[in-house]
NUTORBA-527154 format. One record per residue (C-alpha): x, z, y. Coordinates in Angstrom, 2 decimals. Each point is the difference from the previous one (the first is absolute). Layout:
east = X, up = Z, north = Y
...
This chain:
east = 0.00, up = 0.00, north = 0.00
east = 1.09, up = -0.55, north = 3.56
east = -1.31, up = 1.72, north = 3.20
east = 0.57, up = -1.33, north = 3.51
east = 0.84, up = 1.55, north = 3.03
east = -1.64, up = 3.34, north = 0.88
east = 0.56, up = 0.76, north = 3.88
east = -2.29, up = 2.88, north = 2.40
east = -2.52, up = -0.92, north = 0.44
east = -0.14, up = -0.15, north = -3.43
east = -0.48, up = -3.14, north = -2.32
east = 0.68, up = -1.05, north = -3.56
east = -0.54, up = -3.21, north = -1.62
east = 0.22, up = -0.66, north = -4.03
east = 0.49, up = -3.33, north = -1.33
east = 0.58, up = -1.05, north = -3.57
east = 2.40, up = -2.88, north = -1.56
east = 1.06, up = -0.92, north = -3.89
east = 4.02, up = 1.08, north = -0.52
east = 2.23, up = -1.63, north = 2.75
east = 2.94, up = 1.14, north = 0.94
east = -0.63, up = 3.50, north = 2.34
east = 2.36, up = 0.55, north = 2.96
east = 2.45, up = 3.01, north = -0.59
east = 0.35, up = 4.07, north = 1.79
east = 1.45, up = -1.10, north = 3.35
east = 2.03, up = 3.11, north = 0.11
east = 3.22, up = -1.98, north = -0.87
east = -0.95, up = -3.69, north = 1.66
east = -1.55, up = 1.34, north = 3.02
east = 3.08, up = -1.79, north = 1.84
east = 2.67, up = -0.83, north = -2.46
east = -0.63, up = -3.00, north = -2.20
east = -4.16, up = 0.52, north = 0.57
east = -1.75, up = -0.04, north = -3.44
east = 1.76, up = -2.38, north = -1.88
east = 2.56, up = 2.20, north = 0.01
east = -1.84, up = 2.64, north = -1.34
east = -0.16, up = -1.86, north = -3.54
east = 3.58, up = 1.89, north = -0.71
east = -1.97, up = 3.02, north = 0.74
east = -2.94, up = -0.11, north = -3.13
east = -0.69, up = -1.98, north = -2.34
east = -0.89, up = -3.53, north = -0.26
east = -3.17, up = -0.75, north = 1.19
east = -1.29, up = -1.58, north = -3.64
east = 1.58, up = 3.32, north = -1.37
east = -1.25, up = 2.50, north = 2.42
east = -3.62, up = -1.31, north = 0.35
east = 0.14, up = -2.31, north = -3.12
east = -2.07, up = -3.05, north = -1.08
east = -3.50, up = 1.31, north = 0.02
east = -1.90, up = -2.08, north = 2.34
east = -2.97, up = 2.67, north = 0.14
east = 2.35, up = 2.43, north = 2.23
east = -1.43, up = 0.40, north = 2.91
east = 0.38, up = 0.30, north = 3.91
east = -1.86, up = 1.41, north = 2.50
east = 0.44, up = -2.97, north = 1.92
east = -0.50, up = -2.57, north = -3.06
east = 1.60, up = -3.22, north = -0.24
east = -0.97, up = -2.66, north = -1.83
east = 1.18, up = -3.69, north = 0.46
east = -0.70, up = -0.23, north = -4.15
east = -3.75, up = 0.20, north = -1.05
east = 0.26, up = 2.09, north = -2.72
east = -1.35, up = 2.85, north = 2.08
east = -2.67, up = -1.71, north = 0.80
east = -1.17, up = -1.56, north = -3.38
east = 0.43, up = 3.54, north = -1.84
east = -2.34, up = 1.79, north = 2.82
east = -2.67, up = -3.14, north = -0.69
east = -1.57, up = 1.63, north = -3.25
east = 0.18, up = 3.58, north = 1.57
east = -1.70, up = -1.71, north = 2.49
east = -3.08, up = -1.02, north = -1.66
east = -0.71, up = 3.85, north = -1.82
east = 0.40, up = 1.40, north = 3.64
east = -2.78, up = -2.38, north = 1.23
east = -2.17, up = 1.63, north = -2.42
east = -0.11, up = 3.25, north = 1.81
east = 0.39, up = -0.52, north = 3.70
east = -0.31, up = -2.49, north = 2.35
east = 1.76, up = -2.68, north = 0.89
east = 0.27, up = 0.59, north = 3.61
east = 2.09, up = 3.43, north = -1.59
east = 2.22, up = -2.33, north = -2.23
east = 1.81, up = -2.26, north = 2.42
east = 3.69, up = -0.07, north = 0.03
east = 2.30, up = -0.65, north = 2.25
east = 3.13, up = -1.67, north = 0.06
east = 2.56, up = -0.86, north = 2.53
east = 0.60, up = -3.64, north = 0.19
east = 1.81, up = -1.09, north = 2.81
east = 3.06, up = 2.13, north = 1.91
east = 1.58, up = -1.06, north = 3.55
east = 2.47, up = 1.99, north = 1.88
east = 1.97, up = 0.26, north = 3.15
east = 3.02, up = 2.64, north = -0.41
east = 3.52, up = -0.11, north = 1.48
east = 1.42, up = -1.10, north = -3.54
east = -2.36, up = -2.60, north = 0.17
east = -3.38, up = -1.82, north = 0.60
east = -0.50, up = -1.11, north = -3.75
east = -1.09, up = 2.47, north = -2.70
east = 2.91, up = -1.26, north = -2.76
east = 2.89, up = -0.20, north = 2.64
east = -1.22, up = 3.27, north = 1.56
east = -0.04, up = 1.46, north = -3.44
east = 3.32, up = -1.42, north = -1.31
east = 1.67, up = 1.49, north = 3.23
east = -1.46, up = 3.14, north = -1.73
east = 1.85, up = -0.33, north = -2.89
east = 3.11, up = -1.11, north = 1.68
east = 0.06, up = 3.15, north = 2.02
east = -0.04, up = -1.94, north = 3.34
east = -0.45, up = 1.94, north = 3.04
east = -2.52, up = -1.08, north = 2.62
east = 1.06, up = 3.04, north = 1.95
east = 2.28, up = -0.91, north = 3.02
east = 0.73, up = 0.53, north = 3.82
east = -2.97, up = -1.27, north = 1.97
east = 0.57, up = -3.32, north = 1.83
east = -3.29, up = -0.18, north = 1.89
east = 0.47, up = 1.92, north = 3.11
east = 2.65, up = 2.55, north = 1.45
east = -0.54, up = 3.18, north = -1.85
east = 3.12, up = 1.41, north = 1.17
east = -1.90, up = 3.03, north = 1.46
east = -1.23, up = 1.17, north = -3.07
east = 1.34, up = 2.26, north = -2.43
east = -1.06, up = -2.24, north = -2.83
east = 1.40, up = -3.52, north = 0.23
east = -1.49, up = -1.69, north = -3.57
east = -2.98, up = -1.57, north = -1.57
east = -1.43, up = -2.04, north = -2.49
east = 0.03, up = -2.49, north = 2.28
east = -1.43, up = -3.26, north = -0.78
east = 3.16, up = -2.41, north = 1.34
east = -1.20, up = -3.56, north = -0.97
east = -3.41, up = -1.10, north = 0.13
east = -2.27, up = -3.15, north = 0.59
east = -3.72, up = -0.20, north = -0.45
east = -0.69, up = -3.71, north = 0.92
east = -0.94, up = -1.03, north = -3.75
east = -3.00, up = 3.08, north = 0.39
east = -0.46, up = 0.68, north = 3.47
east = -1.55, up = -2.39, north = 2.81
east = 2.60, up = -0.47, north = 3.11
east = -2.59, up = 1.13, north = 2.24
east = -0.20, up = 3.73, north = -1.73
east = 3.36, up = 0.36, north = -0.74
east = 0.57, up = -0.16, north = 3.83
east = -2.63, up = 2.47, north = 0.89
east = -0.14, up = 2.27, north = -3.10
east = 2.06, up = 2.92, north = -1.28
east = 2.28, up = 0.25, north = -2.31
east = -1.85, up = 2.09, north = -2.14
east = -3.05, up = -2.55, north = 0.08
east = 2.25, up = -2.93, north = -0.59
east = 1.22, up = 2.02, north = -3.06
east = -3.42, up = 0.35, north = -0.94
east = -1.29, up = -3.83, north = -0.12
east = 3.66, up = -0.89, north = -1.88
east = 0.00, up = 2.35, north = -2.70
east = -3.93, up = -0.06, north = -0.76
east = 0.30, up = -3.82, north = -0.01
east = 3.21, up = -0.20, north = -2.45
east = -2.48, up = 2.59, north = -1.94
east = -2.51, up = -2.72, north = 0.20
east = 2.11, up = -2.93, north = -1.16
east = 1.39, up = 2.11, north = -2.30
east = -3.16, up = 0.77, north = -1.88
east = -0.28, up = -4.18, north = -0.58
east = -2.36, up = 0.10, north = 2.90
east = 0.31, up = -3.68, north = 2.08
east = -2.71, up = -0.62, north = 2.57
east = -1.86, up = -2.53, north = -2.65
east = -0.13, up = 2.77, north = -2.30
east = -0.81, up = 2.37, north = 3.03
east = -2.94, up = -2.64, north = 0.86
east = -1.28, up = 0.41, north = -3.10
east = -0.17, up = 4.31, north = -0.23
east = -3.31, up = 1.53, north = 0.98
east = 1.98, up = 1.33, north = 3.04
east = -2.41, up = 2.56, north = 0.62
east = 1.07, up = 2.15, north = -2.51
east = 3.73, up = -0.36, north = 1.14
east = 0.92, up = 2.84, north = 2.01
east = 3.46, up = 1.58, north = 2.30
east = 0.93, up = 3.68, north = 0.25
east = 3.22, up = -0.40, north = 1.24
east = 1.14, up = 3.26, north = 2.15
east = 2.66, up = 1.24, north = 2.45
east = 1.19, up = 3.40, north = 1.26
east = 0.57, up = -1.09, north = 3.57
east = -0.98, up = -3.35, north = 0.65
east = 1.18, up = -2.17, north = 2.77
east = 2.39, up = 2.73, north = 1.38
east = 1.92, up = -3.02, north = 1.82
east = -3.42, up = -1.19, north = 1.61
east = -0.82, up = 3.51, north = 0.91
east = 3.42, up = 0.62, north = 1.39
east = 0.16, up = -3.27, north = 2.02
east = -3.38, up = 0.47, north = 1.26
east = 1.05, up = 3.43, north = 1.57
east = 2.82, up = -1.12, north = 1.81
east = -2.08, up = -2.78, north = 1.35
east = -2.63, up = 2.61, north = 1.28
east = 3.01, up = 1.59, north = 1.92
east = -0.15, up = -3.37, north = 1.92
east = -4.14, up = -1.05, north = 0.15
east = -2.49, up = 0.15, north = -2.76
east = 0.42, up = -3.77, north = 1.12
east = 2.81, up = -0.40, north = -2.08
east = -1.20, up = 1.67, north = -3.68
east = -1.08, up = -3.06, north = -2.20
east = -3.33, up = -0.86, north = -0.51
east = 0.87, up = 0.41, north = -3.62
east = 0.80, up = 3.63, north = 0.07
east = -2.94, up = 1.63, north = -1.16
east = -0.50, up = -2.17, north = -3.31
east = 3.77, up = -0.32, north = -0.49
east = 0.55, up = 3.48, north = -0.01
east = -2.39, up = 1.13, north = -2.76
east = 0.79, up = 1.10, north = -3.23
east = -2.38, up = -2.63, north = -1.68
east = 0.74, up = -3.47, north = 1.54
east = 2.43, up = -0.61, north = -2.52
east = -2.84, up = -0.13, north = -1.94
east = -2.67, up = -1.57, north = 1.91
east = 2.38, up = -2.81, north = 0.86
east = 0.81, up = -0.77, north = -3.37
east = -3.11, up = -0.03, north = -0.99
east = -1.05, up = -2.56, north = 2.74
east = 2.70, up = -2.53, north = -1.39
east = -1.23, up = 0.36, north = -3.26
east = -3.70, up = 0.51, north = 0.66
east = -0.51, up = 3.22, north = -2.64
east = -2.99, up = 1.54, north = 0.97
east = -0.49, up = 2.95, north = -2.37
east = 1.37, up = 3.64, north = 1.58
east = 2.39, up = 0.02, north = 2.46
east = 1.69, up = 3.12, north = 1.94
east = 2.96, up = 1.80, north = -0.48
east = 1.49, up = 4.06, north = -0.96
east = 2.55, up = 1.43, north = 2.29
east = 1.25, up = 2.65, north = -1.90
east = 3.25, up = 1.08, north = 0.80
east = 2.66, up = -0.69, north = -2.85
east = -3.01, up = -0.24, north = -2.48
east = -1.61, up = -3.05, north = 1.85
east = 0.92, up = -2.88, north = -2.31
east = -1.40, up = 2.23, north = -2.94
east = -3.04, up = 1.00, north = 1.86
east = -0.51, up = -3.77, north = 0.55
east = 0.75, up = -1.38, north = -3.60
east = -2.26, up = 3.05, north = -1.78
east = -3.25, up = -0.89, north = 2.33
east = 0.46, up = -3.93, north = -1.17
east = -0.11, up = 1.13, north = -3.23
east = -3.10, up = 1.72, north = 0.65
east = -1.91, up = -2.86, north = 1.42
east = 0.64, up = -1.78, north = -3.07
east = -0.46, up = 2.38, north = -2.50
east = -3.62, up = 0.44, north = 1.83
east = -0.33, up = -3.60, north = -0.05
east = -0.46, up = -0.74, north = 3.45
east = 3.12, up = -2.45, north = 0.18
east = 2.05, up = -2.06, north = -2.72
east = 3.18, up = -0.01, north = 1.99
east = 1.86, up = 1.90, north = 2.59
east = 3.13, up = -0.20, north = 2.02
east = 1.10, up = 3.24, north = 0.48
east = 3.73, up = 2.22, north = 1.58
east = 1.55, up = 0.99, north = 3.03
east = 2.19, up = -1.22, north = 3.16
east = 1.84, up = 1.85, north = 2.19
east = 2.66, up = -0.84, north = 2.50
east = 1.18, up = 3.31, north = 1.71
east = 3.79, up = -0.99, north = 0.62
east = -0.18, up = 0.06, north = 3.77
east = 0.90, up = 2.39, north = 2.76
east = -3.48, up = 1.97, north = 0.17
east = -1.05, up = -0.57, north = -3.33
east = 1.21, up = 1.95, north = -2.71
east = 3.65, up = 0.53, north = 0.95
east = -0.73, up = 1.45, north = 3.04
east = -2.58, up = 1.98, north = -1.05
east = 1.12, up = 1.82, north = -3.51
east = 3.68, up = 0.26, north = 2.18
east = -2.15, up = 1.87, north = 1.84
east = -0.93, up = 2.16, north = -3.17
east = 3.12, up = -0.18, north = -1.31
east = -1.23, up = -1.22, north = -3.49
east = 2.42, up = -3.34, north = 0.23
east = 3.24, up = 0.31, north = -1.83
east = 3.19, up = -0.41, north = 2.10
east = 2.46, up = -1.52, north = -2.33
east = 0.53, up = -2.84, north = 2.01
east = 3.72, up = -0.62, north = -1.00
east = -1.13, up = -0.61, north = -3.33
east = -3.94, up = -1.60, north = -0.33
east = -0.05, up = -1.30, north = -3.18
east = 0.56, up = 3.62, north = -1.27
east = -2.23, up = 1.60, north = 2.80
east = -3.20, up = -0.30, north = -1.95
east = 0.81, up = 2.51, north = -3.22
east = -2.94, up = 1.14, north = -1.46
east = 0.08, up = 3.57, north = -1.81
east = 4.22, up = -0.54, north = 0.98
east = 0.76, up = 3.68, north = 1.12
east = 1.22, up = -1.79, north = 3.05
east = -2.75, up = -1.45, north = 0.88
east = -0.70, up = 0.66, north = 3.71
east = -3.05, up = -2.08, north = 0.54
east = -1.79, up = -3.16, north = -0.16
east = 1.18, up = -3.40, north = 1.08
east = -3.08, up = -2.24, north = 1.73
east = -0.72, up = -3.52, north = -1.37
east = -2.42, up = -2.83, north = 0.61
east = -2.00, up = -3.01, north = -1.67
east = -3.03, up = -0.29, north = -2.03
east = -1.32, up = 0.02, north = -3.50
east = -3.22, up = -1.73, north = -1.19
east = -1.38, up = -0.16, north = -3.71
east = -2.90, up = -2.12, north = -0.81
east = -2.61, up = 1.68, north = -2.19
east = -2.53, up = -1.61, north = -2.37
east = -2.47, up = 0.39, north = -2.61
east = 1.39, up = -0.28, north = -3.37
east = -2.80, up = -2.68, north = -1.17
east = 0.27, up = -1.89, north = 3.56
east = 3.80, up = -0.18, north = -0.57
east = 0.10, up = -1.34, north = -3.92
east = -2.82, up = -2.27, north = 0.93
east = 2.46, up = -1.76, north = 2.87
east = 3.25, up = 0.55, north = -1.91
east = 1.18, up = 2.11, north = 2.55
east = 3.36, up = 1.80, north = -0.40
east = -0.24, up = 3.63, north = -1.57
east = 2.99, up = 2.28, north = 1.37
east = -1.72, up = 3.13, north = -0.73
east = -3.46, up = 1.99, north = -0.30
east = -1.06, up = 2.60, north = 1.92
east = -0.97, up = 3.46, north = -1.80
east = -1.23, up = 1.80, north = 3.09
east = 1.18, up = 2.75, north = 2.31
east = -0.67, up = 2.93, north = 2.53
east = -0.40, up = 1.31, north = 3.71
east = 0.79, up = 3.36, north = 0.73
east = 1.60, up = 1.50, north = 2.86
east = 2.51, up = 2.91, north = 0.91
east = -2.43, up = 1.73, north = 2.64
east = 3.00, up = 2.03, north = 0.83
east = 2.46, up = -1.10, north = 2.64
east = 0.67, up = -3.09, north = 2.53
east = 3.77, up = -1.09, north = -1.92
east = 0.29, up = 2.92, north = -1.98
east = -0.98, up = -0.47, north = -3.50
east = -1.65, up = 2.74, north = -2.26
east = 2.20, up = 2.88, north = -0.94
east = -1.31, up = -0.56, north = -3.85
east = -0.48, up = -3.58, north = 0.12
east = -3.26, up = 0.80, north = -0.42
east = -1.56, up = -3.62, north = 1.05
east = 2.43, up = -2.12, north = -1.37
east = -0.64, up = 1.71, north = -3.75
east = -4.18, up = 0.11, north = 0.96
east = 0.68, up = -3.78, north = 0.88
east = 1.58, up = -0.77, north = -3.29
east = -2.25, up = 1.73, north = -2.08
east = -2.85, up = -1.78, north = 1.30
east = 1.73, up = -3.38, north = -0.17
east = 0.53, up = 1.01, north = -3.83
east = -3.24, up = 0.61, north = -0.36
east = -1.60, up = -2.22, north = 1.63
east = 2.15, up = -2.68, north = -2.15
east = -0.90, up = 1.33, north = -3.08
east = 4.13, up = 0.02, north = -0.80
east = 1.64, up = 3.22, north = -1.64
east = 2.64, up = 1.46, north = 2.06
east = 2.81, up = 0.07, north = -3.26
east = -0.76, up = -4.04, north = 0.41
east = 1.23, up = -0.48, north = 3.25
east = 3.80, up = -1.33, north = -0.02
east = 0.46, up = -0.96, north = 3.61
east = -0.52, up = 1.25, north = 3.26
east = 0.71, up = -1.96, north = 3.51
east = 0.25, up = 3.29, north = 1.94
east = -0.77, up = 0.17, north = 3.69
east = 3.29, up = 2.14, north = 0.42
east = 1.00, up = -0.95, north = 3.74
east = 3.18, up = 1.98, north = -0.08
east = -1.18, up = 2.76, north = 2.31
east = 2.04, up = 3.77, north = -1.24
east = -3.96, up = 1.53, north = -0.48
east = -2.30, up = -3.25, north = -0.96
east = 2.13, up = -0.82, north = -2.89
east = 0.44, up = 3.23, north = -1.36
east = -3.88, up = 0.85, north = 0.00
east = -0.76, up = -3.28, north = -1.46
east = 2.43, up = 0.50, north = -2.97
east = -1.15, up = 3.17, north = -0.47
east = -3.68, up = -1.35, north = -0.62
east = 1.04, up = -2.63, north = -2.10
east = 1.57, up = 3.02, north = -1.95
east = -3.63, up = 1.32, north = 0.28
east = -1.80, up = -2.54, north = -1.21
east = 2.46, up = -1.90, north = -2.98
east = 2.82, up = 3.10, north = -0.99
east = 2.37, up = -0.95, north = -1.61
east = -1.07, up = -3.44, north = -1.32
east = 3.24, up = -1.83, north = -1.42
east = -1.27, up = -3.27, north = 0.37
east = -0.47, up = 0.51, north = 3.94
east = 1.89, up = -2.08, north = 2.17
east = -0.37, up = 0.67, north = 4.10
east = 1.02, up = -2.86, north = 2.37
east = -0.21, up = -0.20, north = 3.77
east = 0.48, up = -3.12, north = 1.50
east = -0.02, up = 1.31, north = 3.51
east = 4.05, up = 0.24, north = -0.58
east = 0.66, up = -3.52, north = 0.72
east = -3.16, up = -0.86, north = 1.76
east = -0.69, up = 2.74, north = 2.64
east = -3.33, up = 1.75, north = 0.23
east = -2.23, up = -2.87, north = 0.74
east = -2.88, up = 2.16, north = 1.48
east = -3.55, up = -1.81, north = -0.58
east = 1.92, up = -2.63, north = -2.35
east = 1.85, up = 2.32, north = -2.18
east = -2.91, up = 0.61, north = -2.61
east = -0.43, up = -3.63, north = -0.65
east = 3.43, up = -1.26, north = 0.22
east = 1.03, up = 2.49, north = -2.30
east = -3.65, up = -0.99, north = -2.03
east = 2.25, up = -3.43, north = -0.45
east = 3.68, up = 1.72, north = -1.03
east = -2.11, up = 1.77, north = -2.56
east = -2.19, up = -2.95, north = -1.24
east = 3.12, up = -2.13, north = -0.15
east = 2.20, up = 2.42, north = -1.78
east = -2.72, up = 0.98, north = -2.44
């Protein structure tokens, strides 16, 4: 079993795949080697997890269809006892990303492996007055294959990341705009969230104020919101089922991906595009403001090593940027088109700390309440679960708590392996859930 990212507010998605290979503990490639390295570390994968395709993941893969075919006969008892409207599945079949080690899901995810660091001095404006001079800072970047001329001009950087990466989602999935034509595209729906939103707008706009209100754009109000990512795409693609989006902290991207589920699960929608964006690598955004709560890490003579989860030198978190988008279907609507089947979604949980602002629960008390219900809700047995794509943002107090719940809630479970991604990759705010969604899909 895998389990995404868990973050506070608090959010845990469970996905299932047949036995690929599972990413390794990232206590030993966090900076060195990454987790290709770790294969000197444990066994090989076909030893360690071995050949039987009915392991699972929380996040479940599944580019073969044996999955599939051997759930078809269980299928047909269940639909003697409840409903079908109970019964539908979900599976994930489309991924599209926008990271600083890349804007495709397989080069993204080989950087991974490689143990390439997207973590370096920032390049995008002077940030010579702050204490904290590194980010996951996206370096290279076009959008003119998914984004019109017109909105890339006018937009920010966190919708721009938006349209790209739930569009490579799209044409990922095998969706072209005949096939598009051709989907009851009122059952198509976007959640796709964001922490801040068009911070860059929003900053911009106030500096023009200092001038005349004269001078904001006429494209402030919409541009700034959390959901135009959203509406926007969903203009250029003309899905009309739900569309709005989570902001949710850290947990966003989760939030986002768990309610798509929902809609189809309740049958309201067939398909979904569904993640985060954030862009927060500017002076006011994020590194201004946690320098300001000193929650940043400082270790800017070394920034590939400055993001070290559960490292007893971790000082804090390193900010990131992009976007991640999955595309969600019904299992029937997929086979039916021949879609692509990367994984199937289990289910998952809400819950919340209801304790502090930043601080995290002195017993971990959410995170493990999170979990549980995620297990539950999934149906999946807690000695089953193998993997775990930790939220682990390499803060001194976050990371302990969070290990301490996973102690909670799995023991001492030998076949555990813990992972954070954030090491090479930053904390990518309203992204991170579904980026790391991706990392765990692909390495599952």
């Amino acid at each position: 079993m895998v389990v995404s990212s868990m973050a506070s507010p608090l959010c845990t998605c469970m996905f299932q795949t047949p036995g690929r290979k599972m990413m390794p503990n990232s206590s030993k490639c966090r900076n060195r080697g990454g987790f290709k390295s770790m294969m000197n570390h444990i066994e090989s994968f076909e030893e360690f997890f071995g050949t039987d395709s009915r392991r699972f993941c929380i996040f479940g893969s599944s580019r073969t269809r044996r999955l599939i075919s051997r759930a078809s006969s269980s299928e047909e008892v269940m639909a003697k006892k409840k409903p079908l409207t109970e019964q539908r599945r979900v599976v994930v079949t489309g991924l599209g990303v926008v990271t600083p080690l890349g804007h495709d899901p397989d080069i993204f995810y080989n950087n991974l492996l490689e143990g390439v660091s997207g973590i370096s001095e920032i390049e995008g404006f002077d940030c010579s007055q702050f204490p904290t001079r590194i980010a996951g800072e996206i370096k290279s970047f076009s959008a003119d294959v998914w984004v019109s001329p017109k909105i890339s001009k006018r937009a920010d950087k966190s919708m721009i990341y938006t349209l790209t990466a739930g569009k490579k989602a799209f044409a990922d999935g095998g969706l072209t705009e005949e096939v598009n034509r051709g989907l009851d595209r009122s059952k198509c729906g976007i959640i796709i969230g964001s922490a801040l939103g068009g911070l860059k707008i929003c900053t911009e706009s106030v500096a023009a104020l200092n001038v005349s209100y004269k001078k904001i754009t006429p494209f402030y109000v919409p541009y700034v919101s959390t959901n135009i990512g959203s509406a926007i795409l969903a203009m250029d693609l003309g899905w009309m089922g739900p569309n709005y989006s989570s902001s949710a902290a850290c947990a966003t991207s989760n939030f986002c991906i768990l309610n798509a589920a929902y809609h189809i699960k309740k049958g309201e929608t067939h398909m979904m595009l569904c993640g985060g964006s954030d862009a927060a690598v500017i002076p006011l955004g994020r590194l201004g403001g946690f320098s300001a709560c000193r929650t940043l890490s400082k270790r800017n003579y070394e920034p590939t090593k400055a993001s070290s989860p559960w490292d007893t030198n971790r000082d804090g978190f390193v900010i990131g940027e992009g976007a991640g988008v999955l595309l969600l279907e019904e299992l029937e609507h997929a086979k039916r088109r021949g879609a692509p089947i990367y994984a199937e979604f289990l289910g998952g949980s809400f819950t919340c700390d209801a304790y502090h602002v930043t601080k995290p629960h002195p017993d971990g008390a959410g995170v493990a309440l999170c979990i549980e219900k995620a297990l539950e809700q999934s149906g999946v047995a807690r000695e089953d679960v193998n993997y775990i794509n930790a939220h682990a943002a390499s803060t001194p107090t976050g990371d302990l708590k969070e290990y301490q719940a996973l102690i909670r809630c799995f023991g001492m479970n030998p076949e555990l392996k813990v992972n954070s991604t954030k090491s090479m990759i930053g904390h990518l705010l309203g992204a991170a859930g579904a980026v790391e969604a991706v990392a765990t899909i692909k390495g599952s």
